[in-house]
Phi, psi and omega in degrees: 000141181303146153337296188291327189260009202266334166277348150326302186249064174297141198267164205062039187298123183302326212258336168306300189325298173256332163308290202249170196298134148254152255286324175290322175282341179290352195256337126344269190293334186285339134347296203268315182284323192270138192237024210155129180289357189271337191309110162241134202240155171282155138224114205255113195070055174258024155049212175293001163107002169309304181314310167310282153015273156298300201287335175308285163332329197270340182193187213225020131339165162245135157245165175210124206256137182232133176219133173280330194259165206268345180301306202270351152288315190314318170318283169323325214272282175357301194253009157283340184266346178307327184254186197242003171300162201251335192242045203189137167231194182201135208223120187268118159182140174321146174269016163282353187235019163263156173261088206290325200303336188286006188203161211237354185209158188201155191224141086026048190254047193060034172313318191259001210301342187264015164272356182263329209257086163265023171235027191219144183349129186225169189280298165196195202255020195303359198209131184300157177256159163183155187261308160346274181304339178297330193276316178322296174312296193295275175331339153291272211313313185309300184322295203290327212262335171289341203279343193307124154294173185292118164149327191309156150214165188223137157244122180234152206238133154039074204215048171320306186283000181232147136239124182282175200306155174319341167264008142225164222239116173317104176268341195190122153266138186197174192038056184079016178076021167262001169244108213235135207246097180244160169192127204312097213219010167228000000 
């Protein structure tokens, strides 16, 4: 992990283990989306801002992190301002109301997955559970991701429960299949 994140992100985090991304895979997946300094990736349900974050450091991309719950944009927003980056925004909004067409690469982590459990390790409680909203969020995101031109990509990290549209195409598999590389090709 760079320096500047590393007091940011302390290692041995309880919330790394089941939340957030880790540090091989962000840099893994920040490889296969930026294709470009024009590269703007989505990271959908991005929690405290790792992913945005790191890869920002990691590339001259643009991110942008979309979170329902708002501690954790405020969160995210805290240690983008700690840093000197340039290239990361952070955004509190239901992801039904982003317009994935402003971007060209989008990343994945199970975002919606503590919606099938509601009884199982939840990140806090800021927020209702529902197997509903889980089908709601996901046919959004599905919708939006078909709507897409030919050329996107995408990465979903342990994402069991999603498949994106028939148009796009497996390019790379890695870590047990929990890690899956697409790219939008009709």
């Amino acid at each position: 992990m760079p320096a500047q994140l590393e007091e940011i992100f302390p290692k041995n985090n309880k919330l790394d283990t089941y939340f957030w991304t880790p540090n091989r895979i962000i840099s893994e997946a920040i490889n296969w989306l930026v294709t470009s300094s024009n590269t703007k990736i989505l990271d959908i349900g991005s929690g405290s801002g790792k992913f945005c974050l790191t890869g920002a450091l990691q590339s001259k991309a643009h991110f942008t992190g979309v979170e329902k719950r708002k501690n954790l944009v405020k969160e995210s927003n805290d240690k983008l301002n700690k840093s000197s980056l340039q290239n990361v925004i952070f955004v509190h909004s239901n992801i039904t109301a982003i317009d994935f067409s402003k971007y060209n690469a989008f990343y994945f982590y199970n975002p919606f997955g503590e919606h099938l459990n509601p009884s199982s390790e939840h990140l806090d409680n800021n927020i209702s559970f529902s197997e509903d909203k889980f089908n709601i969020y996901q046919d959004y995101v599905i919708n939006q991701l078909n709507k897409l031109k030919k050329g996107v990509r995408l990465v979903t990290y342990y994402s069991p429960y999603f498949s994106p549209p028939a148009s796009f195409f497996i390019q790379k598999i890695s870590k047990d299949g929990n890690l899956v590389f697409w790219t939008k090709t009709k």
